[in-house]
C-alpha positions as CSV (number, residue, x, y, z in Angstrom):
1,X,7.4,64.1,-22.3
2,X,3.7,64.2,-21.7
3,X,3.6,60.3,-22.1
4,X,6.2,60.4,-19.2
5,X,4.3,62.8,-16.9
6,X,1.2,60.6,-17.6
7,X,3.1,57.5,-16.5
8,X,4.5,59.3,-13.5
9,X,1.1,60.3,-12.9
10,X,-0.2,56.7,-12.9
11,X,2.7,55.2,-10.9
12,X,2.1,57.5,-8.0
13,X,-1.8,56.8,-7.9
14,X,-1.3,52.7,-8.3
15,X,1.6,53.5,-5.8
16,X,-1.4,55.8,-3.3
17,X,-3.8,52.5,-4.4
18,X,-1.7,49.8,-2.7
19,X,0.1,51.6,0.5
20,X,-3.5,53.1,1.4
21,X,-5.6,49.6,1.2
22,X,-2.6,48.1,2.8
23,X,-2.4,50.2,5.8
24,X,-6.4,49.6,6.4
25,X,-6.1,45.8,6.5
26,X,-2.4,45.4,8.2
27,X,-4.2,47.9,11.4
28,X,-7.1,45.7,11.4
29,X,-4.5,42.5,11.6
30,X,-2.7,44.0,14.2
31,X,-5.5,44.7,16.1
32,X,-7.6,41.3,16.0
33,X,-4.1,38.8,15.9
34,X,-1.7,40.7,18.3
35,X,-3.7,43.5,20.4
36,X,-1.5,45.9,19.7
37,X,-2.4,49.1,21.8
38,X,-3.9,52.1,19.6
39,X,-2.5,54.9,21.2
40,X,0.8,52.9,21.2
41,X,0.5,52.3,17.2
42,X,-0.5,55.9,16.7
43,X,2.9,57.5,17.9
44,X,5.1,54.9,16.0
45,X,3.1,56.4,12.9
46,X,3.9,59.5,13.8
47,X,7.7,58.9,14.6
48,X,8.1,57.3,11.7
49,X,6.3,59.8,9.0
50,X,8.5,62.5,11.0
51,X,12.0,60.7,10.4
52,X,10.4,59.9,6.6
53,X,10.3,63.6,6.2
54,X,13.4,64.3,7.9
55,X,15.3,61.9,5.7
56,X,13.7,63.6,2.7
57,X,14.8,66.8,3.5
58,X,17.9,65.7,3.6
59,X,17.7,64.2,-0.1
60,X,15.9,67.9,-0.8
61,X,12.6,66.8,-1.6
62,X,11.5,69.9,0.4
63,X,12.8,72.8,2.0
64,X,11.2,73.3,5.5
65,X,10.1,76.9,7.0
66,X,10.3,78.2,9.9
67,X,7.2,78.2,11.7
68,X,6.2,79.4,15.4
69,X,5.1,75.9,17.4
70,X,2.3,78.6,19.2
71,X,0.2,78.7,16.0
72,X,0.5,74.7,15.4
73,X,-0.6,73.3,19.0
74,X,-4.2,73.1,18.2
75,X,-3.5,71.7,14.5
76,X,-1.2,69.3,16.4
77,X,-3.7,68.5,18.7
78,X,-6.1,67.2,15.7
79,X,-4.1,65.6,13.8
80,X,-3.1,63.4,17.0
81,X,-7.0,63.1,17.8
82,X,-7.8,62.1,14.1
83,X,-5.6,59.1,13.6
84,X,-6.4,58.0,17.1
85,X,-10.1,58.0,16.9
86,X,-10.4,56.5,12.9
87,X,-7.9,53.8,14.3
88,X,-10.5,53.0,17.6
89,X,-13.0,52.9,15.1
90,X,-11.1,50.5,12.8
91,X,-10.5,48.5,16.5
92,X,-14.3,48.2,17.2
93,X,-15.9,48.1,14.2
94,X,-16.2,46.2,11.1
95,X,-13.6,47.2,7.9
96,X,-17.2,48.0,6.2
97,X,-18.9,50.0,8.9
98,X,-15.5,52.3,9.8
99,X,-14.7,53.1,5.9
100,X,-18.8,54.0,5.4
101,X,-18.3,56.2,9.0
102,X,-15.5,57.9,6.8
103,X,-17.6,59.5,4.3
104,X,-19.6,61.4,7.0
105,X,-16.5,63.8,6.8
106,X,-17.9,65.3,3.5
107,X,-21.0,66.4,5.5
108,X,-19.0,67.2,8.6
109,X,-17.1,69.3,6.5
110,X,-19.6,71.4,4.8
111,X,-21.2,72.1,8.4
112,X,-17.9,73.4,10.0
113,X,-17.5,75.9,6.8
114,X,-20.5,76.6,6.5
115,X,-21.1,77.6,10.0
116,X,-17.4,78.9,10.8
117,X,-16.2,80.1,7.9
118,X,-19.6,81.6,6.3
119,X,-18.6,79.7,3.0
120,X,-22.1,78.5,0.5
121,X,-22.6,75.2,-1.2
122,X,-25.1,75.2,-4.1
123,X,-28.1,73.4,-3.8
124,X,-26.9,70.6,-5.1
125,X,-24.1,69.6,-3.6
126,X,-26.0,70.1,-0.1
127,X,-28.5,67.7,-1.4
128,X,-25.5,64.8,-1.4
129,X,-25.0,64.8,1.7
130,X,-29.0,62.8,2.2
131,X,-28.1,59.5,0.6
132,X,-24.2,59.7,1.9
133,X,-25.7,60.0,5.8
134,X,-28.6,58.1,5.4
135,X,-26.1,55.4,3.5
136,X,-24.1,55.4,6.5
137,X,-27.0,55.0,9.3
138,X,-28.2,52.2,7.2
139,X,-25.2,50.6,7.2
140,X,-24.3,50.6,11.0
141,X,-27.6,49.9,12.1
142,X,-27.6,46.5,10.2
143,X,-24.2,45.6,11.0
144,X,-24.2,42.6,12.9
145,X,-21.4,43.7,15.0
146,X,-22.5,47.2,15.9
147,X,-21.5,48.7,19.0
148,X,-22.4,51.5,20.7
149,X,-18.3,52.1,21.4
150,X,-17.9,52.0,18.1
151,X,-20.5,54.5,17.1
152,X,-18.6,57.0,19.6
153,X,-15.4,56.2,18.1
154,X,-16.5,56.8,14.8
155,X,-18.3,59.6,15.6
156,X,-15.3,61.7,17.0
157,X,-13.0,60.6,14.5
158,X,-15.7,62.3,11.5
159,X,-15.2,65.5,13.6
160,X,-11.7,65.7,14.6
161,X,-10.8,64.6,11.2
162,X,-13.4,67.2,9.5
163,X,-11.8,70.0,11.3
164,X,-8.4,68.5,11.3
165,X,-9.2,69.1,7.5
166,X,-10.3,72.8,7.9
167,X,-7.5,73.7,9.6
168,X,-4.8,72.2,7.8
169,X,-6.2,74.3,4.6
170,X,-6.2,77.3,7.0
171,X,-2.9,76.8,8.0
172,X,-1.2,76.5,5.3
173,X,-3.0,79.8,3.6
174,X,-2.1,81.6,7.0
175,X,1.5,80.4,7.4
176,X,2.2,80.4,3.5
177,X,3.6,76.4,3.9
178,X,2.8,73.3,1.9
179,X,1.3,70.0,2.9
180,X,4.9,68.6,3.9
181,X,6.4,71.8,5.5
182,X,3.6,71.6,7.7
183,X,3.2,67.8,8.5
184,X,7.2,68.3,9.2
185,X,6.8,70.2,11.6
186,X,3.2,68.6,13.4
187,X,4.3,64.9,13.4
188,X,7.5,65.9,16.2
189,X,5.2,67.9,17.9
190,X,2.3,65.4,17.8
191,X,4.6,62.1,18.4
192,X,5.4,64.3,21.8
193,X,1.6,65.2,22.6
194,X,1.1,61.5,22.6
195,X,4.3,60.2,24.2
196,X,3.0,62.3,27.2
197,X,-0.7,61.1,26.6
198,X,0.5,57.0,26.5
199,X,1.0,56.4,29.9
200,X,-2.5,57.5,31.4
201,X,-4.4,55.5,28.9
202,X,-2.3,52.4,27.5
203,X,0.4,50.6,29.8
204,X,4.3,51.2,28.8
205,X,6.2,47.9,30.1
206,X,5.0,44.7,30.5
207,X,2.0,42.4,28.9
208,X,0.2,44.6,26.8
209,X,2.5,47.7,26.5
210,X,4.8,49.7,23.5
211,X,7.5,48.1,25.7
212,X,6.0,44.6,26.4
213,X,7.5,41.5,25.3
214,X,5.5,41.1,22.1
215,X,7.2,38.8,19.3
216,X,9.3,39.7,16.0
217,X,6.6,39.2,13.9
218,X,4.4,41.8,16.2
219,X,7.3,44.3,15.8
220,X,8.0,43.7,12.0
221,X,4.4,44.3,11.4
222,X,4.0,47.4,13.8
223,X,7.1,48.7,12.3
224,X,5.8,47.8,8.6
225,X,3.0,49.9,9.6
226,X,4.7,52.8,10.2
227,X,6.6,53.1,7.1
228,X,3.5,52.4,4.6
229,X,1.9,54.9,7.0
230,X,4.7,57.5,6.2
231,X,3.8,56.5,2.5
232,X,0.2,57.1,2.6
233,X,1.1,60.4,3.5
234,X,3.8,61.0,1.2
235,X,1.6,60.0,-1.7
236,X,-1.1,61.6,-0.8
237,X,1.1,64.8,-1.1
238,X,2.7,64.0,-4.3
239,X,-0.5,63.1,-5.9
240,X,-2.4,66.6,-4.7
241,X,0.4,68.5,-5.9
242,X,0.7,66.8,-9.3
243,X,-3.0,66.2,-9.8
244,X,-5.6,68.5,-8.1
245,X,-7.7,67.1,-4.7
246,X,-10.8,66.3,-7.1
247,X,-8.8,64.0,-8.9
248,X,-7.4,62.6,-5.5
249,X,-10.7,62.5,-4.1
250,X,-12.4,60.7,-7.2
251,X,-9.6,58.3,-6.8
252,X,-10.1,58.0,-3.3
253,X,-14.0,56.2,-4.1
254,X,-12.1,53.3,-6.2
255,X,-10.0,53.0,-2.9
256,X,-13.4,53.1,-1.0
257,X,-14.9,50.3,-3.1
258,X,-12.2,48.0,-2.8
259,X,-11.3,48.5,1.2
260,X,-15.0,47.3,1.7
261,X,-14.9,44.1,-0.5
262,X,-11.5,43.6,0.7
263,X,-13.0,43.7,4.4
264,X,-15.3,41.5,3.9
265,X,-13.4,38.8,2.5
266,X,-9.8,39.2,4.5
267,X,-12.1,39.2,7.7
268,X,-15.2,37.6,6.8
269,X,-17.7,39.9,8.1
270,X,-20.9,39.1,7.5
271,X,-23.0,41.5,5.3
272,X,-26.4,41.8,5.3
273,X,-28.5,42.9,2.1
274,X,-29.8,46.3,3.9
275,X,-25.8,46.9,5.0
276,X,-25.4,46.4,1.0
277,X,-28.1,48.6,0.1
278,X,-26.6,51.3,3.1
279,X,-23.3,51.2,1.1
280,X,-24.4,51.6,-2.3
281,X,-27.1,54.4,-1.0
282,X,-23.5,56.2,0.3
283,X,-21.5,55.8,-2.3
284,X,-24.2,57.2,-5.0
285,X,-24.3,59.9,-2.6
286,X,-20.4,60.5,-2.8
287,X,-20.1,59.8,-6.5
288,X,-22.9,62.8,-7.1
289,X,-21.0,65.0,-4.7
290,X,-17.3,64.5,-6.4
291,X,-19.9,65.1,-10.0
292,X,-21.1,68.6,-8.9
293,X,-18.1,69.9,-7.5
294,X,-16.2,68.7,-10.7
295,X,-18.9,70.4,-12.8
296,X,-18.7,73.6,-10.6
297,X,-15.2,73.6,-10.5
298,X,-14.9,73.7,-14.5
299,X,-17.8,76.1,-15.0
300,X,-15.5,78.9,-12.4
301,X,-12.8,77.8,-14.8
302,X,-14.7,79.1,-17.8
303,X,-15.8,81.8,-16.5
304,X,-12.7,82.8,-15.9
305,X,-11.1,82.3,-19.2
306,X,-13.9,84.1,-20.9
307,X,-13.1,87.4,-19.2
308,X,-11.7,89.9,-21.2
C-alpha cells in the first residue's frame, strides 16, 4: 500500500514536471512563431481550466460550495492580473530572465506579510532573500535582450502574483474552501473580467485578433495550451494536497533548473557568464530559503510532539 501511495506520489510530480515545463515553452512558441495576442491566450486558459473543473465535478473529484461572488472580485481581479503580466513578461523577455523575475515572489511575499499581515521571518530566512534579488538584478542587467518593457512587465507580475498568493491563502481560511472550490468559482468569474477587458486592449476580428483568421496549427496549439494549462493547475492541487507546499516548492527548483537550460537551447538565447553567475547567485538563494523553512517547519513539529 505504501509502495502504491509512493508511486502515486511520483506519478503526479513527473506528471506536475512535464505539463509545467511544457506550458513555459509552448507560450513562448506561440508568442515568437504565431503572435498570438496575450490577453487573448489568457482567457482561453481560463475558459478552459473552468470547464476542466466543471467536468470534474461532474466525475466528483470535488464538491463545490457556495460562495458570495462579492468576497471573490478582488481575488478574481489577481488572478486575471497574474497570468496576464508573467505571460507579457514571458512575451518580452528571455525564458532565462522571466523564470529568474519569478523567484522575486519569495521576497515579495515576505514584504506583503510582513507589512500587512504583521507575520515574522527569522533571521535567516530574511537573509535569503540578498543573493535571490541580487541573483535576479544580475541576471537582467546582463541579458542581452533586456528591455525596459520587460522589466515593467515582470515587475507587476512579482506583485500581483505575490498578493494573488496572500490572498488565495486568506481566502480559503476565510471562506473555509479548498484550492479547487475556489479556482471553480474565480476562473468563470475571471474568464468574464477579461472578456470585457479584450476589446480595449487586443483586437477581436480580423488580422491579429481571438477571432482572426489564424491557421489550424495556431488553434491546435492555442487550444493545446489551454488544456496543459488546466493541468498545471490540476496538479499543482493534487500534489499540495498529497504532499505539503515545501515539498511542491522544493520540487518547483528542479522545474526552475531545467525551464532555464531548456530556454536556452529551444530558443537559443545567448547567455553571458555574469547572467550565469546571476542565476546560480538566485538559486543558492532559493535552495537556502526552501532549507530554513524545512528546518523550521520540522523543529514546530517537535515541539509540538514533545508537549505533554
Amino acid at each position: 500500500m505504501c509502495v502504491r501511495g509512493h508511486g502515486r506520489i511520483a506519478a503526479g510530480l513527473l506528471l506536475n514536471l512535464l505539463v509545467s515545463i511544457c506550458i513555459v515553452f509552448l507560450n513562448k512558441w506561440i508568442y515568437v512563431h504565431h503572435g498570438f495576442p496575450n490577453m487573448s491566450l489568457t482567457l482561453v486558459h481560463f475558459v478552459v481550466t473552468w470547464l476542466g473543473l466543471y467536468v470534474c465535478h461532474k466525475l466528483d473529484v470535488f464538491a463545490p460550495k457556495s460562495l458570495p461572488p462579492s468576497r471573490l472580485v478582488l481575488l478574481a481581479l489577481s488572478f486575471c492580473g497574474f497570468v496576464v503580466f508573467t505571460n507579457l513578461s514571458l512575451q518580452n523577455n528571455t525564458i532565462g530572465t522571466y523564470q529568474l523575475a519569478k523567484a522575486m515572489t519569495t521576497p515579495a511575499i515576505i514584504v506583503i506579510q510582513t507589512l500587512c499581515y504583521g507575520k515574522t521571518f527569522s533571521t535567516r530566512v530574511r537573509l535569503t532573500l540578498i543573493p535571490i534579488t541580487l541573483g535576479v538584478i544580475l541576471n537582467s542587467y546582463y541579458d542581452v535582450k533586456f528591455n525596459f518593457l520587460g522589466m515593467v512587465f515582470a515587475a507587476l507580475g512579482v506583485v500581483v502574483t505575490s498578493l494573488y498568493q496572500v490572498w488565495v491563502g486568506a481566502k480559503q481560511h476565510e471562506l473555509q474552501v479548498n484550492s479547487m472550490q475556489l479556482l471553480y468559482y474565480q476562473a468563470p468569474m475571471s474568464s468574464a473580467m477579461l472578456l470585457v477587458a479584450v476589446p480595449f486592449f487586443e483586437p477581436v476580428f480580423g488580422e491579429g485578433g481571438i477571432f482572426g483568421p489564424w491557421s489550424v496549427s495556431a488553434l491546435l496549439m492555442v487550444l493545446l495550451s489551454g488544456v496543459i494549462a488546466f493541468m498545471v493547475n490540476l496538479s499543482i492541487y493534487w500534489i499540495i494536497g498529497n504532499t505539503s507546499p515545501v515539498t511542491y516548492n522544493m520540487f518547483g527548483h528542479f522545474k526552475f533548473c531545467l525551464t532555464l537550460f531548456g530556454g536556452y537551447v529551444l530558443f537559443k538565447d545567448p547567455l553571458s557568464v555574469n547572467q550565469g553567475l546571476g542565476m546560480l547567485c538566485t538559486l543558492f538563494g532559493i535552495l537556502a530559503y526552501t532549507h530554513f523553512k524545512l528546518s523550521e517547519q520540522e523543529g514546530t513539529k517537535s515541539k509540538l510532539i514533545q508537549r505533554p
